[in-house]
N, C-alpha and C positions, 0 to 999 in steps of 0.2 A: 357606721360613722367612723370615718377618718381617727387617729389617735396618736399618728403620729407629725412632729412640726419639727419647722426649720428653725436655724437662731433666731430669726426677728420673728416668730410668733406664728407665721402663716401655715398654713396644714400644708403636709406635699403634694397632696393635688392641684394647690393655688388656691384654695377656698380660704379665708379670710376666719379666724378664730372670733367669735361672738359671745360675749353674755347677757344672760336677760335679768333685770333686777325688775322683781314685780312689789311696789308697795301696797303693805297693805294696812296701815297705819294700826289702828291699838284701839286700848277699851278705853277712851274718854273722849273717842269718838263715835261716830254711829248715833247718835243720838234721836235723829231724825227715822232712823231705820228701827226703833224701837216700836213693840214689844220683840220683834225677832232677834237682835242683837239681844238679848236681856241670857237665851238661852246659848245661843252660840256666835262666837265672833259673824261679823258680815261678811269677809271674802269667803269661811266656808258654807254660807248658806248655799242651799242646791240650785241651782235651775237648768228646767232641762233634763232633772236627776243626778247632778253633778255639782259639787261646787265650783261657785265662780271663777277662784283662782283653779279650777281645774282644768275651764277651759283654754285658760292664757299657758298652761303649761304645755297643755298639748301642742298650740300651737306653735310657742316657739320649738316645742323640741321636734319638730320637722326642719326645720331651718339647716340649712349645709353649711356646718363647720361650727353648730353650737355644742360649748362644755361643758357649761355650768348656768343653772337657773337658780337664783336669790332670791327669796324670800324678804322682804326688809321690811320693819314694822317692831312694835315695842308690847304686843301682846307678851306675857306671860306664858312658858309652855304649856300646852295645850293638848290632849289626847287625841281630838278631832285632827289638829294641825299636825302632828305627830306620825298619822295614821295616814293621814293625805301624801307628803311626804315620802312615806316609806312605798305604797303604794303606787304613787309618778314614779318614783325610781323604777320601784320593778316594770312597770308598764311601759313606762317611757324608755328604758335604758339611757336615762340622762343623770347627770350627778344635781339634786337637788336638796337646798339648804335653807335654813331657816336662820337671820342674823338680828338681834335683839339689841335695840335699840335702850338706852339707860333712860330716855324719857320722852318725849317726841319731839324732835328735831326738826320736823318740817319736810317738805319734797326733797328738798338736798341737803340738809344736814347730816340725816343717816347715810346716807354715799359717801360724803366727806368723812366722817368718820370709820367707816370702815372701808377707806381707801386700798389700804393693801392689801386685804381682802381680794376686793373686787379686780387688782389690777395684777394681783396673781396669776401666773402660769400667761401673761403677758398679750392680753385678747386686744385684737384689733379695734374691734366695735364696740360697745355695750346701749344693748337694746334698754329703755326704762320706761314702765307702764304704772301708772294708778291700777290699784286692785281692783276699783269699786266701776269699773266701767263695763257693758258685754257690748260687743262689737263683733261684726267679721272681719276678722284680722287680716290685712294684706299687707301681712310683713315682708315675705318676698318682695314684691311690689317695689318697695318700701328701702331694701337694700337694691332694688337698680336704681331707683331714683339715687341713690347716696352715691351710689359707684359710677353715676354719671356726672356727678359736679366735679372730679376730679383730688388732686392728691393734696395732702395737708389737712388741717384743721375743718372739717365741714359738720357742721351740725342739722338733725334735721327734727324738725316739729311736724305732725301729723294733724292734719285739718280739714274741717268737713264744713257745710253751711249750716246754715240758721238761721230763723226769720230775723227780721232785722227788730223786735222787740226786743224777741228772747237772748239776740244775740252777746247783751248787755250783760246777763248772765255769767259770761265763760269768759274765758282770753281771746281779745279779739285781736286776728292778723292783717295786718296790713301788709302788702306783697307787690314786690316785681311782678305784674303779670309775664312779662316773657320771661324774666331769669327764678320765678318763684322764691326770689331773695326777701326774707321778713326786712322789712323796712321801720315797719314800730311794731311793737307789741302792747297791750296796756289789759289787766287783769281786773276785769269786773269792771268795767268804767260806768261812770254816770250817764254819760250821754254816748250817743251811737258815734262807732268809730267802724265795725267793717263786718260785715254777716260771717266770714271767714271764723274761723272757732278752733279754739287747741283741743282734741282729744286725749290731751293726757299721755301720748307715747311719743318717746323721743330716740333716737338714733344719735349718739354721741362718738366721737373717736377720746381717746383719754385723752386726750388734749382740752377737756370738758374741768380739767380738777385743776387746772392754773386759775380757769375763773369763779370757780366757787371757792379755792384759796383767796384769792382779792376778796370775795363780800368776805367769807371769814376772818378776815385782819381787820376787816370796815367792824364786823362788830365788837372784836376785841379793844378796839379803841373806842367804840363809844364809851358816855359815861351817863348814867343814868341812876334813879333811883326809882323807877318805877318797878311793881312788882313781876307784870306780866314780860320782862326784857330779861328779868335775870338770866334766864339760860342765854347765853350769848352763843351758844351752838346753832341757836335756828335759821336755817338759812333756806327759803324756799324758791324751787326752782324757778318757779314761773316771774314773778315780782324780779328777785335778787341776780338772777342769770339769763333768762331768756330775753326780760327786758334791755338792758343793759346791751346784748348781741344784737340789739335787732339794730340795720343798719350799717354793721359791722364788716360785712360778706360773709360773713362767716353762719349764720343761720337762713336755716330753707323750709319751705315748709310744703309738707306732701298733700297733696288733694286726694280725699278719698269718697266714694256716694255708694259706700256700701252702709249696710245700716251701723248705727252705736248711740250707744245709749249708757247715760249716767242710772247708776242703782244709789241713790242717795237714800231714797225714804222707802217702807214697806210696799205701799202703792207700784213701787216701779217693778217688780217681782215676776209680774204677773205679764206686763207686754214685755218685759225681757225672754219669758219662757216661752210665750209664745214665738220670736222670731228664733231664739235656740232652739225648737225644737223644727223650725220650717228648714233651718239650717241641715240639720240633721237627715234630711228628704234624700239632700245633695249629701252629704259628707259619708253621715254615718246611716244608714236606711235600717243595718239592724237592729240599731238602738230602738227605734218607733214599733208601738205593740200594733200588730197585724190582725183585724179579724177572720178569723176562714171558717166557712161553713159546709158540711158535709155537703156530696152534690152526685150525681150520676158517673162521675167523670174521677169522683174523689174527694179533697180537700180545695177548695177555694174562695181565693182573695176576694172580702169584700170594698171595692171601691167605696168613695165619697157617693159615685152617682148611681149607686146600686140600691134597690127597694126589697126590705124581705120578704114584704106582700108578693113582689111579683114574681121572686124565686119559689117562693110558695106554693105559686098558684101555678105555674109551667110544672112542679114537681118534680124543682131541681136541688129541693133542702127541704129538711122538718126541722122545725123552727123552737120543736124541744131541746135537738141537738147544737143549738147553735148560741156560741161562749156572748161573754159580752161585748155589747155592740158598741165600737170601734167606729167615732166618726172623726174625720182630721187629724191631726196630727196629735197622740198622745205617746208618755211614755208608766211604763209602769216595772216597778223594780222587780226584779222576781223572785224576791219573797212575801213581797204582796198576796193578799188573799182576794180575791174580786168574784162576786156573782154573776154567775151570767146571763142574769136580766138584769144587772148595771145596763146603763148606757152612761157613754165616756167621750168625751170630746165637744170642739176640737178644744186644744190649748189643755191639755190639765199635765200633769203630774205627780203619779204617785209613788212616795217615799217606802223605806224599809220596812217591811211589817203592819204596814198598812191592812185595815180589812175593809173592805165597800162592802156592803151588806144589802139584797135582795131589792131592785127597782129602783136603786141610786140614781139621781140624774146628776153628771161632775159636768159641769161647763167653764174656758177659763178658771182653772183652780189650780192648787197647790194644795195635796195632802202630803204632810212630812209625816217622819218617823212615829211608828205605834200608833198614829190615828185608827178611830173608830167613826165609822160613817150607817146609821144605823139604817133598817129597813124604810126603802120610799123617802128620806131626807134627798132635798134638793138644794145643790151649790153651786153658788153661778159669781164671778168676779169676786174671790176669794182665796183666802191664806187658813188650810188649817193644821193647826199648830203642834208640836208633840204631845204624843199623849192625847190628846183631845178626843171627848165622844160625843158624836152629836147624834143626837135623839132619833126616833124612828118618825115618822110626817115632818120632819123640822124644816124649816126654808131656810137658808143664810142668802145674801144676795148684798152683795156690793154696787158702787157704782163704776160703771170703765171710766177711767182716765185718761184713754189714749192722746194722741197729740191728734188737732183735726187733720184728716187726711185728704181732706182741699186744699190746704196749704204745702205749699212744695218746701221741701227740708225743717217743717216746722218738729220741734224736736219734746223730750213730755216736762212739762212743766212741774216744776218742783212746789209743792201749794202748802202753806202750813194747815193747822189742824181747823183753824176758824179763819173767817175772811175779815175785812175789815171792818163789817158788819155785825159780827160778831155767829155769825152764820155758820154750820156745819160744812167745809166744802167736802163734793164728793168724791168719795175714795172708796177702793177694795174694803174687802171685808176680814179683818185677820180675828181669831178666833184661835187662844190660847193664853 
């Protein structure tokens, strides 16, 4: 990566200096992601085997002409977060930081606030993402589109569909179809305004902090006596800035139909890991654990559409020698313990020190750190949790949540713990 720049900021190659601020807000939120928040903040929970903000680092630090990746959020230092950190660095070779928030400030408060910061060493762009999102990133993408609206002030918001329910949900964009210019914006509305949906990632030129200076004067001149206003710091971006641009020319907004998905509540864990780890087929293949079974020939791959009966019976594997059976897409850490009459897949992962123990069935799962999965226990649409042992014959079994997949762009619905009926609705199984 480039390191060296001209006066105005631009690297000598002509690549454009960028940074990426990933929020990832603090403990008096997550609420909804509870019991998992309880042991460790929610951006570093795993998925995939990694934590989430692990994957937004990666990403951007592929990016041409990225310096610096920001951390922003008002956690308390943290070992987990500390260790992540030092770890992106050496892996990534990127400069990554951690900047702590006095209380929470909101989507752009903490920006505003550590302005000089962020606008040090003089970056052209600044990339800014919610933590709590996983997505396939097409951030390249993402700066052509930018670098084709032309020169000045251009801002851009990242958007995907949604049924026209759900779409009520999230910030809904109203758009130029030919110039992709936001025309309105309106965050959570009552009644349907546009299937269009903010993903939480924005593409800013610092020309972004004149307008979060104006709502920050709007609030220092209010007056009020309510308690929940006190902090007059709060400024959130979508509500206090986005809206406000829309209409402006100045904001655009990018179309994206690759997958993403909000991680708000435990339930959503589980189809996030599962499309991280299909990602992973394409990105990264060595991450995915491999079965191979001895053979005439040697060691070999066993496929999704392969039968050990019929390797068996041609008398191309003995079926004493062969590890645990590997169906779909899994990952497992390797210092994991696994038997190998487990069977595993697709969709699970397992964490650090994990041990699977003798006739396991893991389906859709998550085992974290130091679980115990005891002999012939069966887990299927589940979360199991540190430290956890579950019993030898034991079932755990959740319900899938997925979004229906007859519905085009319908996206996973966010459900509380009872229905209006006062009803159980169904969700995974967390277990810890």
């Amino acid at each position: 990566m480039p390191t060296s720049t001209l006066g105005d900021g631009v690297l000598t190659d002509g690549t454009k200096k960028i940074k990426a601020i990933i929020l990832i807000g603090g403990p008096c939120k997550g609420t909804r992601f509870r019991p998992l928040s309880l042991e460790l903040p929610k951006p570093l929970f795993p998925i995939g085997g990694f934590p989430v903000i692990y994957h937004h680092i990666e990403a951007f630090s592929k990016l041409p002409g990225l310096c610096e990746i920001v951390l922003l959020g008002f956690y308390q230092p943290h070992e987990s977060l500390n260790q992540l950190i030092t770890n992106a660095q050496r892996e990534f070779k990127v400069t990554v930081r951690y900047l702590q928030e006095f209380t929470s400030l909101g989507t752009a408060g903490g920006i505003y606030q550590f302005r000089d910061q962020l606008l040090s060493g003089s970056p052209d762009l600044l990339f800014v993402m919610n933590g709590d999102i996983c997505c396939d990133l097409p951030l390249e993408d993402m700066l052509e589109f930018h670098s084709r609206l032309g020169s000045g002030d251009r801002f851009v918001i990242m958007g995907t569909e949604a049924t026209r329910q759900q779409s009520m949900k999230f910030g809904c964009i109203v758009e130029n179809p030919d110039t992709h210019e936001v025309l309105h914006y309106v965050e959570k509305p009552t009644t349907f305004v546009s299937t269009t949906i903010n993903c939480g990632i924005y593409l800013f030129t610092p020309g972004i902090f004149k307008f979060i200076r104006i709502a920050f004067l709007e609030h220092q001149n209010q007056r009020t006596y309510e308690l929940r206003a006190q902090c007059r710091e709060i400024i959130h971006l979508e509500r206090e800035i986005c809206q406000p641009l829309a209409g402006s020319g100045t904001l655009f907004v990018y179309h994206t139909t690759r997958f993403w998905s909000q991680i708000k509540f435990a339930g959503a864990v589980i189809y996030a890991n599962r499309h991280v780890l299909s990602l992973f087929e394409r990105t990264h293949p060595h991450r995915l654990a491999r079965m191979t079974v001895p053979s005439s020939t040697g060691l070999q791959y066993l496929t999704g559409n392969t039968r050990l009966p019929d390797l068996a019976m041609n008398g191309d594997c003995v079926l004493e020698n062969v590890g645990p059976i590997i169906i779909g897409h899994v990952f497992i850490h390797p210092t994991a313990s696994i038997d190998r009459t487990a069977v595993l897949g697709p969709n699970v992962s397992i964490g650090e020190r994990a041990v699977i123990r003798g006739g396991v069935r893991l389906r859709d799962c998550i085992v974290l750190r130091d679980a115990e999965i005891r002999a012939h226990a069966c887990c299927l649409n589940s979360v199991i949790g540190w430290n956890t042992i579950i019993g030898e014959w034991a079932r755990v079994e959740g319900t899938p949540n997925d979004p229906n997949p007859n519905k085009p762009f319908t996206k996973l619905d966010v459900l509380p713990v009872f229905n209006a009926k006062g009803q159980l609705n169904p969700s995974i199984t967390v277990i810890g």
